[in-house]
PALUM-263368 format. One record per residue: x, y, z of N, C-alpha, C in turn; residue in three letters. Coordinates in steps of 0.05 Angstrom, whole numbers, plus 5000, padded with zeros to 4 digits. Layout:
% residues N
{{X; Y; Z}; {X; Y; Z}; {X; Y; Z}; 'ALA'}
...
//
This chain:
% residues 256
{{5476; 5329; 5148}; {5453; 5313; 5138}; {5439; 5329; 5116}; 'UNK'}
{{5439; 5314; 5090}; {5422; 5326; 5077}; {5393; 5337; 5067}; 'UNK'}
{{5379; 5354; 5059}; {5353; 5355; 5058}; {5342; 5334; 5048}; 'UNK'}
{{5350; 5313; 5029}; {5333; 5292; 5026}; {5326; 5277; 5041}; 'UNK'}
{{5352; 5275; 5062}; {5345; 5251; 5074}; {5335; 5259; 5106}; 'UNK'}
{{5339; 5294; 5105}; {5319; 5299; 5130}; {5293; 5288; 5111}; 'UNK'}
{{5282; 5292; 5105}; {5252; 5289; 5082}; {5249; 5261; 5089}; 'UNK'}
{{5264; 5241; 5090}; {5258; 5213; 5084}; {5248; 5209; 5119}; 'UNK'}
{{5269; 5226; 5137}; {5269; 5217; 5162}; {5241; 5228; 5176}; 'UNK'}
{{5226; 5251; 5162}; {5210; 5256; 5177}; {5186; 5247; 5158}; 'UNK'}
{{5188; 5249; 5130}; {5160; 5249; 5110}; {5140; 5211; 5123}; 'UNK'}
{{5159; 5196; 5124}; {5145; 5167; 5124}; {5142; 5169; 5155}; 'UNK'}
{{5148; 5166; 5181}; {5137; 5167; 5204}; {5108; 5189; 5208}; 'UNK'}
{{5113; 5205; 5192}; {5092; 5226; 5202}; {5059; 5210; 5180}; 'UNK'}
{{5061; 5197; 5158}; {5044; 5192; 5137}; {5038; 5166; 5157}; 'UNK'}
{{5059; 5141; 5170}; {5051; 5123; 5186}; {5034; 5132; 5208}; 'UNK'}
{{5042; 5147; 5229}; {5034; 5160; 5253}; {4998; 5167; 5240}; 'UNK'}
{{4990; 5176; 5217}; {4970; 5196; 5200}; {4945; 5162; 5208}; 'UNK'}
{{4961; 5145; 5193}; {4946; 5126; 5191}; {4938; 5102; 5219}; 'UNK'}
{{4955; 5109; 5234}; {4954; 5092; 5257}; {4929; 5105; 5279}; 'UNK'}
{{4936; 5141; 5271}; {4914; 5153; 5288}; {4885; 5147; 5280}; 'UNK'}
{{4886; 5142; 5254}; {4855; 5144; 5244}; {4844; 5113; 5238}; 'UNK'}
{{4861; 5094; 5242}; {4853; 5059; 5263}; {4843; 5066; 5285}; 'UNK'}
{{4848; 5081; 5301}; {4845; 5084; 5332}; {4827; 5100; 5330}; 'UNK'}
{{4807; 5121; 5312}; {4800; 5142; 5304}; {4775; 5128; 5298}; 'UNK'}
{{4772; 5118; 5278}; {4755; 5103; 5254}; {4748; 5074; 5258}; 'UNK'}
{{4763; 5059; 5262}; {4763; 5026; 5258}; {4793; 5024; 5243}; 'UNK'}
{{4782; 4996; 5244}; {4803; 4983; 5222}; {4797; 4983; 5197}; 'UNK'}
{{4768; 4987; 5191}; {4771; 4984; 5156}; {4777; 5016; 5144}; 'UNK'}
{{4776; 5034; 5165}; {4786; 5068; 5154}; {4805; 5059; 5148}; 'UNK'}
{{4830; 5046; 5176}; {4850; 5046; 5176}; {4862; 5039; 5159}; 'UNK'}
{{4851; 5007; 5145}; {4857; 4981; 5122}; {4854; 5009; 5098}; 'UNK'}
{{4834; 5020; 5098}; {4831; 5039; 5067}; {4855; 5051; 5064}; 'UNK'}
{{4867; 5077; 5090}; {4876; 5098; 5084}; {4916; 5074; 5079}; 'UNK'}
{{4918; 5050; 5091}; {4942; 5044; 5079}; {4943; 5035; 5047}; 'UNK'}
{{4918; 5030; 5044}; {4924; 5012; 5013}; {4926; 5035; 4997}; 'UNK'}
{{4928; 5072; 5011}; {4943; 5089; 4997}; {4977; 5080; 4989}; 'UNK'}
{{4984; 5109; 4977}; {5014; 5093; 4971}; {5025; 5115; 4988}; 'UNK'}
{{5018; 5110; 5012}; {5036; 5134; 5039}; {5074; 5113; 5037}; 'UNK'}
{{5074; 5092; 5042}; {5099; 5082; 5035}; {5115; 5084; 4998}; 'UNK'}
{{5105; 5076; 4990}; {5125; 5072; 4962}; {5109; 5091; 4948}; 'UNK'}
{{5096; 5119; 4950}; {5096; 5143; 4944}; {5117; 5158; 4948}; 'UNK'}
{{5126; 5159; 4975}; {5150; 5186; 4981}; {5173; 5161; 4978}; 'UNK'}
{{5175; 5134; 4969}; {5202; 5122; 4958}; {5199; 5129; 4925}; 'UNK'}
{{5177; 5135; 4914}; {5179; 5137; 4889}; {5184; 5173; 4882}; 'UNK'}
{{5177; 5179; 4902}; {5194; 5200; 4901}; {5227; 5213; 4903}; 'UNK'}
{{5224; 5198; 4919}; {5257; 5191; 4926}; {5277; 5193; 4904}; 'UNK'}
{{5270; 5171; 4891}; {5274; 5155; 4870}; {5271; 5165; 4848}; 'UNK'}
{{5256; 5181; 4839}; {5259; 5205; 4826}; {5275; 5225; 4821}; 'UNK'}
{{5289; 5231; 4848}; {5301; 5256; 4867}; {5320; 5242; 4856}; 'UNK'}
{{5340; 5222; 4872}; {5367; 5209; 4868}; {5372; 5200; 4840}; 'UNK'}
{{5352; 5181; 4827}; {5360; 5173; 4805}; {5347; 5187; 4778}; 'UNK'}
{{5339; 5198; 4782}; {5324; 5217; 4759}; {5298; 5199; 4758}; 'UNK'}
{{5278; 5216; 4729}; {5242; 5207; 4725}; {5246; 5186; 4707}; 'UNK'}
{{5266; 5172; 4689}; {5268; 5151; 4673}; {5263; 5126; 4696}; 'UNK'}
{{5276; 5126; 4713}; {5280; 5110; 4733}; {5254; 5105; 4748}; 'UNK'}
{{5254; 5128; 4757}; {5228; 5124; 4774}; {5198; 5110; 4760}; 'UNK'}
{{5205; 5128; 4732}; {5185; 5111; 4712}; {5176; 5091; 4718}; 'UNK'}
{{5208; 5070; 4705}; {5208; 5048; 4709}; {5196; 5027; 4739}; 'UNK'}
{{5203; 5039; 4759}; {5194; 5038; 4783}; {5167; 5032; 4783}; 'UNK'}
{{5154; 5057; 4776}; {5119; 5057; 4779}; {5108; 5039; 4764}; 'UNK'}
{{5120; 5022; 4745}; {5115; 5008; 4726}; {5113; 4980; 4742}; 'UNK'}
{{5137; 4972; 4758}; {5144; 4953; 4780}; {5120; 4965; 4802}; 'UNK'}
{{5115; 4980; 4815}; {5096; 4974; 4831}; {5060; 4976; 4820}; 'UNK'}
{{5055; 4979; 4799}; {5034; 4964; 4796}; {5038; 4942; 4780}; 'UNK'}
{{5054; 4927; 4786}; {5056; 4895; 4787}; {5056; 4893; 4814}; 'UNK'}
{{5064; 4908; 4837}; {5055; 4903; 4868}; {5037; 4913; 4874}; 'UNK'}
{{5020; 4922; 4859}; {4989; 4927; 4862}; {4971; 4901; 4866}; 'UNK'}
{{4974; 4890; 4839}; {4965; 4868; 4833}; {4977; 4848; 4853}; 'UNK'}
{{4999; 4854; 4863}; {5005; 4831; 4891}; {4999; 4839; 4917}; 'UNK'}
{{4994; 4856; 4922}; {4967; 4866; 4944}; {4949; 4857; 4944}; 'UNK'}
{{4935; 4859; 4921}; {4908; 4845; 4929}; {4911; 4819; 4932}; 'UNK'}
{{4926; 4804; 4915}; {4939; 4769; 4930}; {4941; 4768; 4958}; 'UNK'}
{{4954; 4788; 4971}; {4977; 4784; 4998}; {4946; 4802; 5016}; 'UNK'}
{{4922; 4809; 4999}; {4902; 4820; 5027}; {4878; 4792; 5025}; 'UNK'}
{{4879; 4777; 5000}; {4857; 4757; 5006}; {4877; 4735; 5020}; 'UNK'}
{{4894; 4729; 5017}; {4919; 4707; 5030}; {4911; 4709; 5063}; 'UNK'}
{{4915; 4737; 5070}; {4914; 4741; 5094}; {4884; 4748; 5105}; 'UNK'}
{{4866; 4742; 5091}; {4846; 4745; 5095}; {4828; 4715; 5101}; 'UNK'}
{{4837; 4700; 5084}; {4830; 4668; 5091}; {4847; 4651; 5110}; 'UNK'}
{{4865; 4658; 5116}; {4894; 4649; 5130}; {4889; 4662; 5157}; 'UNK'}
{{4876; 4679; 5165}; {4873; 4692; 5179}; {4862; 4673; 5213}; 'UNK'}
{{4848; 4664; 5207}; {4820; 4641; 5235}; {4857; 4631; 5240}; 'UNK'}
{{4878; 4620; 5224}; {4901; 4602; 5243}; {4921; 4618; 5252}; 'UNK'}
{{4912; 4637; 5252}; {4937; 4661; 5266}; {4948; 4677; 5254}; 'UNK'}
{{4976; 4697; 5262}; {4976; 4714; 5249}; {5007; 4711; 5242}; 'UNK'}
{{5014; 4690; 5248}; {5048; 4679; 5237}; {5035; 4667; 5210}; 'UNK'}
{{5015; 4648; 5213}; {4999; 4636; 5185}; {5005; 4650; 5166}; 'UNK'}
{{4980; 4669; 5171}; {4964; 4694; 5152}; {5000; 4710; 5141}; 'UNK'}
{{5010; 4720; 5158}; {5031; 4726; 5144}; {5049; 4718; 5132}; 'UNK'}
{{5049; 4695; 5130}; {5070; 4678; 5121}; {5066; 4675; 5089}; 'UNK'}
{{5028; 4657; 5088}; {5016; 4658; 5069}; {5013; 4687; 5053}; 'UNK'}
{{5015; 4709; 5063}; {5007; 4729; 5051}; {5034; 4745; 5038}; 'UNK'}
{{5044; 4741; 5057}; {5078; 4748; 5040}; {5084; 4731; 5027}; 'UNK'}
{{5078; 4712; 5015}; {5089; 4688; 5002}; {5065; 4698; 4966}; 'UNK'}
{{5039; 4696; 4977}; {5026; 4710; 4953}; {5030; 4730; 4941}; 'UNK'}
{{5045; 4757; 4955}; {5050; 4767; 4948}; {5070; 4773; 4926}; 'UNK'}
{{5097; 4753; 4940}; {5114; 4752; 4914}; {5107; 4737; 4891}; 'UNK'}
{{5097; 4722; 4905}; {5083; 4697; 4874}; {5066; 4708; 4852}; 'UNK'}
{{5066; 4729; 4861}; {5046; 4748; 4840}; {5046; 4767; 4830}; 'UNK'}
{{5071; 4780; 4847}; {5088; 4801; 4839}; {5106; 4791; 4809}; 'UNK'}
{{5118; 4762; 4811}; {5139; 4757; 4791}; {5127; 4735; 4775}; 'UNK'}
{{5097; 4727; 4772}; {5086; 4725; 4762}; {5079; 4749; 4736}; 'UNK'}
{{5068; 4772; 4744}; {5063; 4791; 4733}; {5077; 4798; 4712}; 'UNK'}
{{5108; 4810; 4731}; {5129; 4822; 4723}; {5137; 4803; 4697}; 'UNK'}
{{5138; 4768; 4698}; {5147; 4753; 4688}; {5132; 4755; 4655}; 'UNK'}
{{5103; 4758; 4660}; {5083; 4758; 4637}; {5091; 4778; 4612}; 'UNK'}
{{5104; 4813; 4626}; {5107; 4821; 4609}; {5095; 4845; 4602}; 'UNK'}
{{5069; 4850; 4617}; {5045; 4864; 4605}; {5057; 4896; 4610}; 'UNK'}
{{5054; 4905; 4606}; {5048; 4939; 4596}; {5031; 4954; 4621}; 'UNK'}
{{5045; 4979; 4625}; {5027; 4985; 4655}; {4997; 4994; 4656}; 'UNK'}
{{4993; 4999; 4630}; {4958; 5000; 4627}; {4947; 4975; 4636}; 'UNK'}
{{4956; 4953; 4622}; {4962; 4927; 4619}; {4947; 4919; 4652}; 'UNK'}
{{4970; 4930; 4660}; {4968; 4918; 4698}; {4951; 4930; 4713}; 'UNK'}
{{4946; 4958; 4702}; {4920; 4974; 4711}; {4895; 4963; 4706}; 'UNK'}
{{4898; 4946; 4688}; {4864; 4941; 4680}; {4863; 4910; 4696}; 'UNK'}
{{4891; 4898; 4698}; {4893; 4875; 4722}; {4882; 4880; 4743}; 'UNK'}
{{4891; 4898; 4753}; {4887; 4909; 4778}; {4861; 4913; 4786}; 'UNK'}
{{4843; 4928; 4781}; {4822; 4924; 4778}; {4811; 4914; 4777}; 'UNK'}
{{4814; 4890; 4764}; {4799; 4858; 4761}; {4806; 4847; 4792}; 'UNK'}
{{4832; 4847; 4792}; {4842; 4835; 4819}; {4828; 4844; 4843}; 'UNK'}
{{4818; 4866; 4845}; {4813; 4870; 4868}; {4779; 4871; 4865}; 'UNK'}
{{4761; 4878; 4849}; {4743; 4863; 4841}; {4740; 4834; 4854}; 'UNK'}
{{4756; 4817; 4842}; {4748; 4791; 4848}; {4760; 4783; 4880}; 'UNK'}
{{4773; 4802; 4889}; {4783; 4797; 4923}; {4762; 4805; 4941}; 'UNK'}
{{4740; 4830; 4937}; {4721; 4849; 4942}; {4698; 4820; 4943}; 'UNK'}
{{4699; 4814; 4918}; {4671; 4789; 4922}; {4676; 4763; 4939}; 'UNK'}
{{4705; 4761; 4932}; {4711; 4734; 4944}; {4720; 4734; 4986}; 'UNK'}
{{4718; 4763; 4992}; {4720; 4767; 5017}; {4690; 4785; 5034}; 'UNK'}
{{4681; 4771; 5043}; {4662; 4773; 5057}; {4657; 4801; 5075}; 'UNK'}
{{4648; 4820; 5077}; {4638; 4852; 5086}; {4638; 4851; 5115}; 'UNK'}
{{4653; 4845; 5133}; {4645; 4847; 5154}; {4639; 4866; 5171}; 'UNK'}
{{4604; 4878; 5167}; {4605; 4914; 5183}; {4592; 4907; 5210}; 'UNK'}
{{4610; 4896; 5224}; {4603; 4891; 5253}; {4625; 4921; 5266}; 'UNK'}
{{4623; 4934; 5295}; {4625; 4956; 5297}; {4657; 4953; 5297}; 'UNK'}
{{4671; 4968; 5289}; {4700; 4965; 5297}; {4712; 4969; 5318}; 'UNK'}
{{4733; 4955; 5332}; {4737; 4959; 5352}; {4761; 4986; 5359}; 'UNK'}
{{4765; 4996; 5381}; {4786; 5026; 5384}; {4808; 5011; 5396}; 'UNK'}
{{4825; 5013; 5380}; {4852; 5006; 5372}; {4872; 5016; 5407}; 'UNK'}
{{4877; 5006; 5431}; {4888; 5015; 5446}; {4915; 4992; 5450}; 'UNK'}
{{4933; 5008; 5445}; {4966; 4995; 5446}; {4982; 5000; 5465}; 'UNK'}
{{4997; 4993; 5469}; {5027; 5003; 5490}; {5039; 5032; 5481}; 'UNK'}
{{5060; 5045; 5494}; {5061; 5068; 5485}; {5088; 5073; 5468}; 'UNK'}
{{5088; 5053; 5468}; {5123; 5043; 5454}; {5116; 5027; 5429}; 'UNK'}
{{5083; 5025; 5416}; {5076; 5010; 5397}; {5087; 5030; 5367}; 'UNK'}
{{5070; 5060; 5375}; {5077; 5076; 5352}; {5109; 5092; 5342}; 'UNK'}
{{5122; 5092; 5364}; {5150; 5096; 5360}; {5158; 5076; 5343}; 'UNK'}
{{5167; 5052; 5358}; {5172; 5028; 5343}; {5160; 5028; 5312}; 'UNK'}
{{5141; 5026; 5303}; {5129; 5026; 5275}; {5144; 5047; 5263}; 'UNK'}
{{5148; 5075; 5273}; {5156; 5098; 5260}; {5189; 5088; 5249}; 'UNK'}
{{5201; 5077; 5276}; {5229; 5076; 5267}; {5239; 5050; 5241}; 'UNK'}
{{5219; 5031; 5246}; {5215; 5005; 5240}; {5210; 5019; 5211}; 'UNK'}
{{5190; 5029; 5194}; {5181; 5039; 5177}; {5202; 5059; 5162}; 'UNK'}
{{5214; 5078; 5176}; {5236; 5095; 5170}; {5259; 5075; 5160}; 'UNK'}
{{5269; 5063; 5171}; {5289; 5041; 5172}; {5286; 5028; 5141}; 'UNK'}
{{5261; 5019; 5136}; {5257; 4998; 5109}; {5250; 5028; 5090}; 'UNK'}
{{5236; 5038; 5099}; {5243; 5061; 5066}; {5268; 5076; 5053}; 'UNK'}
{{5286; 5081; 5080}; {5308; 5082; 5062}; {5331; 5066; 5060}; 'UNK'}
{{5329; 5041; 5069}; {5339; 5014; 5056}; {5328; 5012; 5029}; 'UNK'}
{{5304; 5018; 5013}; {5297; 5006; 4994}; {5309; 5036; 4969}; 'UNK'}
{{5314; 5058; 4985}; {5326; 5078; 4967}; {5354; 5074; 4960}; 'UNK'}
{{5363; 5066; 4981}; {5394; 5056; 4980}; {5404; 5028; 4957}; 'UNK'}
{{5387; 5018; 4959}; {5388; 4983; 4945}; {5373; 4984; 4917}; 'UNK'}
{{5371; 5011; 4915}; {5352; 5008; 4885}; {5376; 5014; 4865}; 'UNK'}
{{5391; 5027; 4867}; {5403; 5023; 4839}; {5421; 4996; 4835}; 'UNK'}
{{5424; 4967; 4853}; {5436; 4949; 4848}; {5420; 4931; 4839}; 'UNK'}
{{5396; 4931; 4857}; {5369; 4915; 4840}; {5350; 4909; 4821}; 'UNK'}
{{5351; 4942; 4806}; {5342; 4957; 4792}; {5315; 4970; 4801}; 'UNK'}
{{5301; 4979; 4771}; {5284; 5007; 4787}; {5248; 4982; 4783}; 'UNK'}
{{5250; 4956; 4764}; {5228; 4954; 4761}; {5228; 4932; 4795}; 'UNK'}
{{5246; 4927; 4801}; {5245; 4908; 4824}; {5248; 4925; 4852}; 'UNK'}
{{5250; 4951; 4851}; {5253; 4960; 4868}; {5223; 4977; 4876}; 'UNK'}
{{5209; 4981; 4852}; {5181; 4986; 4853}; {5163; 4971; 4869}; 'UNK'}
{{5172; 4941; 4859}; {5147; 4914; 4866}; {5164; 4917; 4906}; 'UNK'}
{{5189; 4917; 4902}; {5196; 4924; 4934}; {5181; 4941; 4952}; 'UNK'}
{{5174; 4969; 4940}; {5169; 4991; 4948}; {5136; 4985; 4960}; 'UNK'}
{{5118; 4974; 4940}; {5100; 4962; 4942}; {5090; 4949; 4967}; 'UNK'}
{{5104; 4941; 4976}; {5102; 4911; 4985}; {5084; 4931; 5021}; 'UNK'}
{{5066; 4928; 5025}; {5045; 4937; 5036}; {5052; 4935; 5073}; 'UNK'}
{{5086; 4948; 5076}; {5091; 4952; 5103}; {5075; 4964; 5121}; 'UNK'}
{{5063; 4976; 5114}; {5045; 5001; 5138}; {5021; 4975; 5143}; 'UNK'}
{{5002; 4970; 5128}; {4989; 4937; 5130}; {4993; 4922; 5145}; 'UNK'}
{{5021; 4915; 5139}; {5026; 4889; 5153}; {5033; 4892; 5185}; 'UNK'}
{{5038; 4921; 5196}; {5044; 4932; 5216}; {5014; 4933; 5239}; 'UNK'}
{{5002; 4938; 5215}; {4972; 4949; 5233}; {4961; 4917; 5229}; 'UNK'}
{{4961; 4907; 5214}; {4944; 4883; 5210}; {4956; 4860; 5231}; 'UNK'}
{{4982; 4867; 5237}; {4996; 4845; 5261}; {4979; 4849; 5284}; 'UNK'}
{{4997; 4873; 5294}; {4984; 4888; 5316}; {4950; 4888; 5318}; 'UNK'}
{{4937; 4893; 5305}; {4907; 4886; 5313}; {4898; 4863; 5313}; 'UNK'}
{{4908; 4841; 5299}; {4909; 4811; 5298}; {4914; 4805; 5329}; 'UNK'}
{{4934; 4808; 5345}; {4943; 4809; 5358}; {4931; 4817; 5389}; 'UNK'}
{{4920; 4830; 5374}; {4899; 4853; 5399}; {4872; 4848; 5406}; 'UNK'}
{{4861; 4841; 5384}; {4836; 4840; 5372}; {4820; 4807; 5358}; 'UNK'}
{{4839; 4795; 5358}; {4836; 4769; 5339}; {4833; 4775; 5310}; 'UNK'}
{{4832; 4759; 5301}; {4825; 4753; 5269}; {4814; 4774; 5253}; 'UNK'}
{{4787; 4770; 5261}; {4771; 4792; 5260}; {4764; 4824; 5242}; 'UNK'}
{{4781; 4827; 5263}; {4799; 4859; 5262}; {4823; 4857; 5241}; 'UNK'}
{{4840; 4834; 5238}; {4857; 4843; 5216}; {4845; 4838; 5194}; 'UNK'}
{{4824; 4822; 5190}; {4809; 4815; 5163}; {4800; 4843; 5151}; 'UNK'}
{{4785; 4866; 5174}; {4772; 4883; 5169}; {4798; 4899; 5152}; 'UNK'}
{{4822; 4902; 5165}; {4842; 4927; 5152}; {4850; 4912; 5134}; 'UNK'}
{{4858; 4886; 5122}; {4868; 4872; 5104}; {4846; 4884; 5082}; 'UNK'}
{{4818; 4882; 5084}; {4793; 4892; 5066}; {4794; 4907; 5058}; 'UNK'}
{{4794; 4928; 5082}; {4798; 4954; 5083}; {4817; 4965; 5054}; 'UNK'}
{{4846; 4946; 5062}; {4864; 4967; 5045}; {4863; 4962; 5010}; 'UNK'}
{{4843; 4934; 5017}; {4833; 4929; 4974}; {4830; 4955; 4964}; 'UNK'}
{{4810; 4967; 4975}; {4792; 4977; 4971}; {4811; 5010; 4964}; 'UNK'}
{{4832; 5020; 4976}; {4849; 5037; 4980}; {4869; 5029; 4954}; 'UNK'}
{{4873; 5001; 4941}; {4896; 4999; 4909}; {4879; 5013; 4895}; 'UNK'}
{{4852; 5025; 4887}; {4845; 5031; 4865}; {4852; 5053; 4867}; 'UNK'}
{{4862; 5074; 4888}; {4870; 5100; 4889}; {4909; 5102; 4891}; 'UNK'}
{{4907; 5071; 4892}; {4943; 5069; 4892}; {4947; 5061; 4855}; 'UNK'}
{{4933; 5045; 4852}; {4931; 5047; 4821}; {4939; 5057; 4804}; 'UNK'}
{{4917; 5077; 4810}; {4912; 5104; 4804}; {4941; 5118; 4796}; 'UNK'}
{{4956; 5125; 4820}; {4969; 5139; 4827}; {4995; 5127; 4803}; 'UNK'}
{{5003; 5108; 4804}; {5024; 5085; 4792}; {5018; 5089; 4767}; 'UNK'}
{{4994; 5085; 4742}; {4986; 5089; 4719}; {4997; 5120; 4712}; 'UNK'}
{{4983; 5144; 4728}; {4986; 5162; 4718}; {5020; 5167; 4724}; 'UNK'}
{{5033; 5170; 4736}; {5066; 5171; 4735}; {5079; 5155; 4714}; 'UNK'}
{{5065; 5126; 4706}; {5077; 5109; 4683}; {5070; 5134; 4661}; 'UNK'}
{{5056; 5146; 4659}; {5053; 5159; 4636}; {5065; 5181; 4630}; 'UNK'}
{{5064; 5195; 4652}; {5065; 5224; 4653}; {5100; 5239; 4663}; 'UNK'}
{{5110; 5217; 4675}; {5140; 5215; 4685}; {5162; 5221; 4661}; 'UNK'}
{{5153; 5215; 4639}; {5182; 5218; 4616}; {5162; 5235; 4598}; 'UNK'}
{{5150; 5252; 4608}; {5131; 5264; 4589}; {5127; 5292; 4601}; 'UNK'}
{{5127; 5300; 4620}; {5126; 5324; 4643}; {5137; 5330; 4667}; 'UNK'}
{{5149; 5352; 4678}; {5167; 5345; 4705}; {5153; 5334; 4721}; 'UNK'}
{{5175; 5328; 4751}; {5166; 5324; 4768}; {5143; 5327; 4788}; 'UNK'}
{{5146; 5360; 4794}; {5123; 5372; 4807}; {5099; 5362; 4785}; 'UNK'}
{{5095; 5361; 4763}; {5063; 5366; 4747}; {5058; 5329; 4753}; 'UNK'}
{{5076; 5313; 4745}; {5074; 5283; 4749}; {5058; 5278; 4768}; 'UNK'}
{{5073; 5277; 4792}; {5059; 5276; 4824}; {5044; 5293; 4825}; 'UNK'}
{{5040; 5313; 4821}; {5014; 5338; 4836}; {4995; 5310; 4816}; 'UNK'}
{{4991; 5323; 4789}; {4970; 5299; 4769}; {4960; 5270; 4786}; 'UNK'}
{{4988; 5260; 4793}; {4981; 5224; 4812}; {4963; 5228; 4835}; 'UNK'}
{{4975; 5250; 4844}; {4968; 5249; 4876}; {4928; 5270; 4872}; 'UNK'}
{{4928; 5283; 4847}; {4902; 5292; 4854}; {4886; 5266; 4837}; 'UNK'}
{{4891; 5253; 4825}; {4875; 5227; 4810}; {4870; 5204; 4834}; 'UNK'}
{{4893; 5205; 4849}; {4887; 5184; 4871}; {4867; 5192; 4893}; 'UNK'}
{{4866; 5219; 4903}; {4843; 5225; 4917}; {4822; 5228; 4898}; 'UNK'}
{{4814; 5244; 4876}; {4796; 5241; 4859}; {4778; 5208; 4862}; 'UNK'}
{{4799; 5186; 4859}; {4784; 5162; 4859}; {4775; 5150; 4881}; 'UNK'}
{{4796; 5155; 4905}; {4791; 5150; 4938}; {4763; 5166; 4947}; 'UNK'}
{{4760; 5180; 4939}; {4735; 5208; 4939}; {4713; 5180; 4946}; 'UNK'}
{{4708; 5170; 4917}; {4685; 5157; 4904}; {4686; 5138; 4916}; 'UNK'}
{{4712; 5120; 4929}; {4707; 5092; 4934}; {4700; 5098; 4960}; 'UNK'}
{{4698; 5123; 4967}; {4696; 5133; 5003}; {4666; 5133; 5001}; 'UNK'}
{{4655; 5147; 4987}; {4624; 5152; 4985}; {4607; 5127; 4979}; 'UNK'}
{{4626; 5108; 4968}; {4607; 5083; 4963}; {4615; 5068; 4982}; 'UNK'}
{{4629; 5071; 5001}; {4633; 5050; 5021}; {4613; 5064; 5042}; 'UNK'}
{{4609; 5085; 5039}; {4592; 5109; 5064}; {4563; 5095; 5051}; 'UNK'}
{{4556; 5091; 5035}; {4532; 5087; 5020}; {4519; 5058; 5032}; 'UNK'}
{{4539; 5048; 5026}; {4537; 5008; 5034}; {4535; 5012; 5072}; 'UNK'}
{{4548; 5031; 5079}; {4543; 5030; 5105}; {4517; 5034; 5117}; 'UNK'}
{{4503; 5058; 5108}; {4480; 5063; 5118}; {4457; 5044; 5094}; 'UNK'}
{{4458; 5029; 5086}; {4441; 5014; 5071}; {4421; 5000; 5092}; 'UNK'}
//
């Protein structure tokens, strides 16, 4: 077995496991924040980097902030869809998601382009979804909930490493994107909790693209321009840099 793919087998269960503790820790809107990180299609865009070289991966980060911009589709989808269940809500929400993903992709735009989308997008998802700071509830599951997610999660990240050079790298981005750790926690507390509760982590994780963004812009840039290590160290300290602020202003609105 190789070192990469020890890396794949342990890097994404341990980043899932990170975020499931601090639902059960925090609430669900910590929880909703710390996924709309890019803990999934971060260490695939790394990957992806690794196997196919930084042209590629480029291209990639380019494709997932066009699944930026379909996040915030696939968290208000599942945020209004939500009161008829959680087959509904997902159905509708994976369905927005692509519709807006190849919408995007289809338009054309430039990844600054989609950065400054993005922003708007989630902007107008933030106003158009309602704050719900009622207390959160503590997340208690079966004991076979977080294994399952880990293997479940392991399983789809390196399926999407494997399938990227037939698909290519900008479709394998908007893949990479596609907001598994979410939809994991947002079932399961739906599930647990009612509606409610997944509305709060669906919110939650808006609020977490502007630090995924983040992350996706500066790699479009910096990827065919500087190695690897300086690329990602740069993404990954701009994305907490911005998570910082959207943490303090969510801490702010709390005690208001």
């Amino acid at each position: 077995m190789d070192d990469l793919l020890i890396f794949k087998l342990v890097a994404t269960p341990v980043l899932l496991a990170a975020a499931t503790f601090a639902s059960r820790r925090w609430g669900e809107t910590i929880g909703g924040f710390l996924v709309g990180l890019p803990l999934t299609s971060g260490p695939i865009s790394v990957f992806l980097a690794l196997e196919y070289g930084a042209d590629f991966a480029r291209q990639a980060a380019a494709g997932s902030l066009y699944g930026t911009i379909a996040q915030a589709a696939f968290c208000y989808a599942y945020f209004r869809f939500a009161p008829n269940g959680w087959p509904v809500a997902i159905a509708c929400a994976t369905s927005g998601f692509f519709a807006a993903a190849l919408l995007t992709r289809a338009s054309g735009v430039e990844y600054w382009q989609s950065f400054v989308l993005t922003l708007i997008a989630v902007g107008l998802v933030l106003w158009r979804t309602p704050n719900d700071r009622s207390k959160s509830s503590t997340i208690a599951i079966p004991w076979w909930d977080l294994p399952f997610r880990m293997v479940l999660l392991t399983f789809l990240v390196i399926s999407v490493t494997l399938i990227a050079p037939y698909i290519g790298a900008t479709s394998s981005g908007i893949i990479a994107s596609f907001p598994f750790i979410a939809t994991i926690l947002a079932i399961f507390s739906h599930r647990s909790f009612g509606p409610a509760a997944a509305q709060r982590i669906v919110r939650g994780m808006v609020t977490g693209l502007l630090g995924f963004s983040t992350f996706y812009v500066v790699l479009s840039f910096l990827l065919d321009r500087s190695g690897l290590v300086t690329a990602y160290l740069l993404a990954t300290v701009g994305t907490f840099a911005v998570q910082a602020i959207v943490l303090i202003g969510m801490n702010r609105q709390r005690f208001r």
